[in-house]
N, C-alpha and C positions, 0 to 999 in steps of 0.2 A: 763137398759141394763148392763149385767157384762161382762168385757172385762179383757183377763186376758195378761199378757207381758211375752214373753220366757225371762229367767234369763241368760242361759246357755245351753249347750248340751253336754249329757248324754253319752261317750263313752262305748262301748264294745264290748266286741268280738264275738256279735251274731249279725249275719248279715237278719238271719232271724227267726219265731217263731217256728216253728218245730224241737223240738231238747233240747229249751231252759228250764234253771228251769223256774219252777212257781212261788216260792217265794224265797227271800234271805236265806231263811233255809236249800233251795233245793241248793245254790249257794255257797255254805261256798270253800273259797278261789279264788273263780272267780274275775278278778282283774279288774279294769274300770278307765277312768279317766270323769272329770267334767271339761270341762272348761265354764268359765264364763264369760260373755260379760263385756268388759272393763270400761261399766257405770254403773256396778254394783258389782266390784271387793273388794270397799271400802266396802263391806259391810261383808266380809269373816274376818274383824279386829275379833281378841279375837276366831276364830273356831277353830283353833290349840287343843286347851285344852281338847275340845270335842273326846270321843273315837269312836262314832256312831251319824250318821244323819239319820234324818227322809227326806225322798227325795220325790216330791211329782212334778209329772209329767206328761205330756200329750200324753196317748195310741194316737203316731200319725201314725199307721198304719190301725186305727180301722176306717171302713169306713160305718159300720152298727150298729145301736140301736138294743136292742132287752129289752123286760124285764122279759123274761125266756130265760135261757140258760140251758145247761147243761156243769158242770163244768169239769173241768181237773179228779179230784180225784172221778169222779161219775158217773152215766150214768142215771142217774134221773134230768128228768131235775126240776130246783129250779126258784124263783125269784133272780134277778140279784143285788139286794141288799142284802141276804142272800149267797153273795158270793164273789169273787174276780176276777170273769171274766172282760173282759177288754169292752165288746161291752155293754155300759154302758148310760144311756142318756147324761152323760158328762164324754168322759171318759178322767179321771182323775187317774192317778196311785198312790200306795203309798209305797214306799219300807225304810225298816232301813238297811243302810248300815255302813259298818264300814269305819272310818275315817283315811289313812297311813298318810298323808301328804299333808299342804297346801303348795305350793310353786305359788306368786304372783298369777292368778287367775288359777288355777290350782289344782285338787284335786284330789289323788289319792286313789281311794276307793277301797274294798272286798266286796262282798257278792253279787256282782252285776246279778239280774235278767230282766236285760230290754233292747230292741232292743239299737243295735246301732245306735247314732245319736237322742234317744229321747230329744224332749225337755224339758227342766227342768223349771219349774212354779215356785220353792221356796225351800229353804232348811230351817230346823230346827233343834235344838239338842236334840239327845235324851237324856232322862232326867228321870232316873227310877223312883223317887221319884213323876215325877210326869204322867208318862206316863206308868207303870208297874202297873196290877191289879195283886189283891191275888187270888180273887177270881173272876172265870169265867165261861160260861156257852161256850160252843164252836156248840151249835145246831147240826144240819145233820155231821158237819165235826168231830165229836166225835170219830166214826167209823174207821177216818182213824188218828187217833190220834199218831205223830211220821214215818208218812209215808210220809210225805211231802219232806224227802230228798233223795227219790227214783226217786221222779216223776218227769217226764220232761215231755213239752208242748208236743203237738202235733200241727197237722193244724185246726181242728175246727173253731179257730177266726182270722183264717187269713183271708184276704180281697179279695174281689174278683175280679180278673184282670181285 
């Protein structure tokens, strides 16, 4: 059995998915805060130094699996691994945010693309050296290469009342 612990939860200023970016590229200056459960605060020592985290979080609005969808940037629909949709069989979010300020368990981030009140699974730092490739292949999303900071959600993978 894997069982995973909320760390923290995920402030911002989207209350709901229609409206919101897609990705933090689509987000650039949208402002969020982190705070983080007080049994896991000690573990934010030495993140100061960090300029960008990798945030990785639980779609907890997603109330349906699917393993095609059809994505935000598309109308074709794809398999849901070949994509970023959120109705996932585990869904799991993954976003790189930028890092203002740690203040005691509290973090005030940019770039923020994700519901208000998500919960947060784990942070990491990002780390060009070892998380930046040179070379990439980007499949079906090729086409829309640089559009990604137009696009905002829709309802598609909202949940159903």
């Amino acid at each position: 059995m894997i069982k995973f612990q909320q760390i923290g939860t995920i402030h911002s200023p989207f209350k709901e998915t229609a409206g919101m970016p897609i990705q933090p590229a689509g987000a650039e200056g949208v402002c969020g805060t982190i705070e983080i459960l007080p049994e896991f605060s000690e573990g934010l020592k030495d993140l100061e130094g960090f300029s960008h985290l990798i945030l990785i979080y639980h779609f907890h609005q997603v109330r349906e699996r699917k393993l095609s969808v059809t994505p935000f940037m598309d109308t074709k629909k794809r398999g849901v691994f070949a994509t970023r949709a959120p109705m996932r069989p585990n869904p799991i979010g993954l976003s790189i945010v930028k890092l203002l300020t740690v203040k005691g368990n509290k973090l005030d981030i940019e770039n923020v693309d994700m519901l208000d009140n998500t919960p947060l699974l784990d942070i990491k730092p990002y780390v060009p050296e070892f998380d930046h490739q040179q070379e990439v292949r980007t499949g079906w999303l090729e086409k829309f290469r640089n559009k990604v900071h137009n696009h905002i959600s829709d309802d598609r993978f909202k949940h159903p009342e």
